[in-house]
C-alpha positions as CSV (number, residue, x, y, z in Angstrom):
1,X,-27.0,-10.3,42.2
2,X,-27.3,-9.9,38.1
3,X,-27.2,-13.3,36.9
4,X,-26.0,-13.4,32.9
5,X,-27.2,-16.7,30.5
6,X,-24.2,-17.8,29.2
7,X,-26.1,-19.2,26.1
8,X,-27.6,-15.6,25.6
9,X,-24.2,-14.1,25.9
10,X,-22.9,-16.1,23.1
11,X,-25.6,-15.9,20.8
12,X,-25.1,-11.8,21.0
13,X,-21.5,-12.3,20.8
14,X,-22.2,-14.4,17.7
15,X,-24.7,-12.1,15.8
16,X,-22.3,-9.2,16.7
17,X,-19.5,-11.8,14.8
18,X,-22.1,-11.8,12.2
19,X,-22.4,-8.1,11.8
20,X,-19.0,-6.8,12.6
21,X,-16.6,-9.2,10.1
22,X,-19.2,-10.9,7.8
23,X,-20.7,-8.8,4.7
24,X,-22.9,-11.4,3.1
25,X,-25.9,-10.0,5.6
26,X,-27.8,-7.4,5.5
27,X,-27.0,-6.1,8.4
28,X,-23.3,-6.5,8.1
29,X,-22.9,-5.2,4.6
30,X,-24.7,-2.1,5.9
31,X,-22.2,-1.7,8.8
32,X,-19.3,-2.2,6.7
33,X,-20.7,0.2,4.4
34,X,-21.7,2.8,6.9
35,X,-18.0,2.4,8.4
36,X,-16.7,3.0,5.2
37,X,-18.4,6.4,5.0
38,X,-17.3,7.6,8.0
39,X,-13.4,6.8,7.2
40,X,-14.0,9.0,4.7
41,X,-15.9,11.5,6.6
42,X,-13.1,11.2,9.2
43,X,-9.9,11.5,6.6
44,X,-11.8,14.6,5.2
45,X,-11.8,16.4,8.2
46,X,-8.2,15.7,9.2
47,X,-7.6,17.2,5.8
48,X,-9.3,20.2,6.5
49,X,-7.8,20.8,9.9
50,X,-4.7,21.2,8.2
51,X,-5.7,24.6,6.7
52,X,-5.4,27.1,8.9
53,X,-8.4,29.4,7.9
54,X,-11.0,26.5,8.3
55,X,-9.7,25.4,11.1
56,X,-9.6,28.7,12.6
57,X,-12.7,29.2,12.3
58,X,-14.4,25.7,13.2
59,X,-11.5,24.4,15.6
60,X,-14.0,23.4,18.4
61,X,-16.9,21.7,15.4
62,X,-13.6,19.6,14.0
63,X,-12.2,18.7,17.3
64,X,-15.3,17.3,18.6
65,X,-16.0,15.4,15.3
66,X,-12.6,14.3,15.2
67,X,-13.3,13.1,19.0
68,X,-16.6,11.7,18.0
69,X,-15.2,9.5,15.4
70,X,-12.3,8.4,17.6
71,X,-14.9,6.9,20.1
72,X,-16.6,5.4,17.1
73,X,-13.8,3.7,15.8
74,X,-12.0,2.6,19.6
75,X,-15.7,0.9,20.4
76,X,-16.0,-0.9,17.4
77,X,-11.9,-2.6,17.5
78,X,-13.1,-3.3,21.3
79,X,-16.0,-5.0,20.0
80,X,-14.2,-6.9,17.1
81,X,-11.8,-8.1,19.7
82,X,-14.7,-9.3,21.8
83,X,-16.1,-11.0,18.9
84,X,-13.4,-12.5,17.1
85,X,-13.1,-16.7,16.9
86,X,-9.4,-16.2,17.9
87,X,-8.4,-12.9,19.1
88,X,-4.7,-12.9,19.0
89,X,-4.7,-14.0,14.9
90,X,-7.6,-11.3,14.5
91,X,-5.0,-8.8,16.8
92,X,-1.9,-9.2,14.8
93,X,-3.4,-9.9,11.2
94,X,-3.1,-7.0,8.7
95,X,-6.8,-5.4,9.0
96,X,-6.5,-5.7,12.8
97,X,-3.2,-3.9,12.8
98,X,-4.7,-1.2,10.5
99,X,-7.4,-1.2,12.9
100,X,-5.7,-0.2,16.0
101,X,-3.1,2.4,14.0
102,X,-6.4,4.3,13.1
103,X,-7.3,5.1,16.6
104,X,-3.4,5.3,17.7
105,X,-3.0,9.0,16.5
106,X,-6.0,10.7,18.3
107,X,-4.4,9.6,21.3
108,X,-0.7,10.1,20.5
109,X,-1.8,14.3,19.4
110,X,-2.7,14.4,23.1
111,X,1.0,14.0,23.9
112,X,2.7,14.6,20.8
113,X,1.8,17.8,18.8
114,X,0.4,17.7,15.1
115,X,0.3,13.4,15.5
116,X,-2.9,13.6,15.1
117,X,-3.0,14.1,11.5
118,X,-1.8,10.3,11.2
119,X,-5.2,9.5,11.0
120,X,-5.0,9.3,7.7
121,X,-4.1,6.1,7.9
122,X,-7.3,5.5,8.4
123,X,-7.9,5.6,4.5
124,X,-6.5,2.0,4.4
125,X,-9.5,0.7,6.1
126,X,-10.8,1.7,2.8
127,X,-9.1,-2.0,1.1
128,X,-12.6,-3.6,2.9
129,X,-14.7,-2.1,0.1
130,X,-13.3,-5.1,-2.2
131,X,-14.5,-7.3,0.5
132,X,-17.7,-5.7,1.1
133,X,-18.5,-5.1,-2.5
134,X,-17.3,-9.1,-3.0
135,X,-14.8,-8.0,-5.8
136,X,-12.5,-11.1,-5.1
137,X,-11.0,-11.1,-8.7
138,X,-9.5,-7.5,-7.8
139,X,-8.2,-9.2,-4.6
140,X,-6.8,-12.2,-6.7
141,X,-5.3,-10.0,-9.2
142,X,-3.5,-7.6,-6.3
143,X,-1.9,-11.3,-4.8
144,X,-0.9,-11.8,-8.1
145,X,1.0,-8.4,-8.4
146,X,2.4,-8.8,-4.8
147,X,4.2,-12.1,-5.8
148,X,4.9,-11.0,-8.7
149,X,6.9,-7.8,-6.8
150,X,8.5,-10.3,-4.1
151,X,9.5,-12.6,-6.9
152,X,11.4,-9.4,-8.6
153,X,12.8,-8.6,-4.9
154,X,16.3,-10.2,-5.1
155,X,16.6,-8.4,-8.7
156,X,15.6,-4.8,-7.7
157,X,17.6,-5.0,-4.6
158,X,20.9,-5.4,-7.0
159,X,19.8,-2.6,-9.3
160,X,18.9,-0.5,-6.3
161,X,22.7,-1.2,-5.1
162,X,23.7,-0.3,-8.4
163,X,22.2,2.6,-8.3
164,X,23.6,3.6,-4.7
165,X,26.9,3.0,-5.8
166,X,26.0,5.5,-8.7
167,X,25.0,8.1,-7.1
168,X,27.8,8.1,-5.0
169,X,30.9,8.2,-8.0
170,X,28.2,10.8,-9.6
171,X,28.0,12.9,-6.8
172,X,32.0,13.0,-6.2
173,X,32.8,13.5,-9.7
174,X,30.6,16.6,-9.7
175,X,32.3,17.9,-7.0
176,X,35.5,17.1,-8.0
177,X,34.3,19.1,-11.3
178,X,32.2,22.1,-9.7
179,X,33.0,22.3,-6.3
180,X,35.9,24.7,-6.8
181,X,33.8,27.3,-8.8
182,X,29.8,26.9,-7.7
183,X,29.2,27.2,-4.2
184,X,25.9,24.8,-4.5
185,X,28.5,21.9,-4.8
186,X,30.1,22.6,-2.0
187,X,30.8,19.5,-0.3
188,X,30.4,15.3,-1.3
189,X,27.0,15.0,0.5
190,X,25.3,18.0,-1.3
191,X,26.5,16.7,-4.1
192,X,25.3,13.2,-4.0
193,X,22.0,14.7,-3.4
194,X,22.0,16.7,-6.8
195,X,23.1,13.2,-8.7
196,X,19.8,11.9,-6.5
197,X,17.3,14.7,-7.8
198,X,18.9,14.3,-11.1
199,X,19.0,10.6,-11.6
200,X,15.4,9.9,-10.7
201,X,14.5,13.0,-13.4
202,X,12.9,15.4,-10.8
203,X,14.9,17.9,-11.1
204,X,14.3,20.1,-8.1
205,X,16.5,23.2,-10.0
206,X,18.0,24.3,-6.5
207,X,21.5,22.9,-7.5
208,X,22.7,23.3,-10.5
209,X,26.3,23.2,-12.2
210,X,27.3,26.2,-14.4
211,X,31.2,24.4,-15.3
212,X,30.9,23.1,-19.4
213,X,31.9,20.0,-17.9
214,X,29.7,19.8,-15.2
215,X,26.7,20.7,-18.1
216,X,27.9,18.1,-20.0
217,X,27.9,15.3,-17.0
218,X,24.5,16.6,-15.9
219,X,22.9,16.1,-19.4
220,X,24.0,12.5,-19.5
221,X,22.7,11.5,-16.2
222,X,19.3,12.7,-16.9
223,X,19.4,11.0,-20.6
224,X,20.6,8.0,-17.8
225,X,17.6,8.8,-15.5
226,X,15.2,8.0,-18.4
227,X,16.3,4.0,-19.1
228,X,17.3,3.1,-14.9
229,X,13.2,4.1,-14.2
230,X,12.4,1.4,-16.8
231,X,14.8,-0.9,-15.2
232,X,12.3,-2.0,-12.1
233,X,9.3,-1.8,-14.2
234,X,11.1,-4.2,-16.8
235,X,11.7,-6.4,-14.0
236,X,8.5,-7.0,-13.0
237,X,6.9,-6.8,-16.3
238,X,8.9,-9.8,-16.9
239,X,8.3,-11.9,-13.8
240,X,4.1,-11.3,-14.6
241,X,4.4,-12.4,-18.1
242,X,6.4,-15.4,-17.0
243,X,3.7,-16.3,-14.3
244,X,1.0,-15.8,-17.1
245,X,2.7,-18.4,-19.2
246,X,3.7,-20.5,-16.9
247,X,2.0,-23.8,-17.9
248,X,-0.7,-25.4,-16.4
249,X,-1.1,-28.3,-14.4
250,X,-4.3,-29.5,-16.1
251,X,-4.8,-32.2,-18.5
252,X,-7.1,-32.6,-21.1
253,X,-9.6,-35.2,-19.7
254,X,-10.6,-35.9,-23.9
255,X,-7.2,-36.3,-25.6
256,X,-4.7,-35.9,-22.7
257,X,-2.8,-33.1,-23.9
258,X,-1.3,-31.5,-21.3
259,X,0.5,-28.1,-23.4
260,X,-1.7,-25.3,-21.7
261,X,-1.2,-21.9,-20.6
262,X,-1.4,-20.9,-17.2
263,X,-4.7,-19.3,-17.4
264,X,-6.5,-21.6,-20.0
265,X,-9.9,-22.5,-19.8
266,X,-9.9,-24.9,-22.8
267,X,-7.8,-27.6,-24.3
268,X,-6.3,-26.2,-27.3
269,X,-6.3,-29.2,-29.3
270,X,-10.0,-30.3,-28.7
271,X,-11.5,-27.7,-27.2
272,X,-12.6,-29.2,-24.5
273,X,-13.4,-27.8,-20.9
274,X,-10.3,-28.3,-18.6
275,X,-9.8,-30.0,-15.3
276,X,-10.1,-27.0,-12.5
277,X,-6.9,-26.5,-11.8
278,X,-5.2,-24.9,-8.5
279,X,-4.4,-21.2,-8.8
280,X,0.0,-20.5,-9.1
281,X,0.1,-18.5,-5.7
């Protein structure tokens, strides 16, 4: 009977730790770093499968790639279950998620037809490279912006309401106005849809109102589409600027003033080097 060390086993299980989720190795920036490659090797072909004269003509070559990579991939989320400290937080944390939803597809085309292109997803393994590449003030800065966003959150939510509600007397006034005459307007729902397309400025040109009136109230909603796309953009503007001036914790350890920005690295009085201070998020 095959006896295994138990000491062995966890020193490979530990190296494989080393190689699999750290990059400041050799050997582990290199895997992350050939993984990286073959995302977008694998993203690449899913992109050419979808036209029809390439993959007409190299079906089987694609499919077997595709296939190929799929192993790839299902080994390695095995293996970074295996090695994982704690499984379940590795399982349900955001890269492991991403992990498992780039191997879900392959499998889901073999019962559900054109799934498989899904694998795009795949393309958000591609956030490692910050990681891998040790670009943490990118990472910091993207935190930053996230906070800044869910800090905005209870704000865009009442503009997007406002907006709904918009749309909605928009719509029914246009029908009110055209609905009689042009046949594009022919009911409420249609008609929401072209004070959608025409509020947000994109203009699809497949509805259009032919009425004076209806000219008139179309004119004025795009002028309207212009400022309500600033709106969101305003809001958050405002909430990073407020975080940026937000005053710091830090006191002056020379005179004690203690009137600094957010993101100062001197005193402004005596120019002295500040305290390190703890970051806002």
């Amino acid at each position: 009977m095959l006896k295994i060390d138990p000491e062995k086993l966890h020193r490979w299980r530990k190296r494989l730790y080393l190689i699999i989720f750290r990059t400041d190795t050799p050997a582990g920036k290199a895997f992350d770093i050939a993984l990286l490659v073959v995302i977008l090797f694998s993203v690449l072909m899913a992109s050419l499968e979808s036209i029809s004269t390439f993959s007409h003509h190299f079906a089987i070559a694609i499919k077997a790639a595709e296939w190929f990579i799929t192993g790839c991939f299902t080994i390695e989320y095995i293996l970074r279950i295996y090695s994982a400290p704690n499984r379940k937080r590795y399982i349900f944390s955001f890269y492991g998620i991403i992990d498992f939803l780039s191997i879900l597809p392959s499998y889901l085309g073999l019962f559900i037809n054109r799934t498989q292109y899904f694998v795009v997803i795949r393309s958000l393994r591609l956030l490692r490279i910050f990681r891998i590449l040790q670009l943490t003030r990118f990472i910091d800065e993207s935190v930053f912006l996230a906070k800044a966003v869910q800090r905005s959150l209870d704000k865009i939510l009442v503009f997007m309401n406002f907006i709904f509600i918009l749309v909605i007397i928009l719509g029914s006034l246009m029908y009110v106005v055209e609905g009689g005459v042009n046949p594009s307007f022919s009911n409420i729902p249609q008609s929401i849809y072209w004070a959608i397309v025409t509020i947000t400025t994109v203009g699809y040109g497949d509805i259009t109102p032919i009425t004076l009136t209806g000219q008139m109230i179309s004119a004025a909603v795009m002028l309207l589409g212009y400022a309500i796309i600033a709106v969101p953009t305003g809001i958050v503007t405002s909430e990073i600027i407020f975080r940026k001036r937000e005053k710091s914790p830090a006191i002056c350890s020379q005179c004690g003033n203690d009137d600094h920005e957010s993101d100062a690295l001197f005193c402004k009085k005596c120019g002295a080097i500040l305290p390190r201070k703890k970051k806002s998020f």
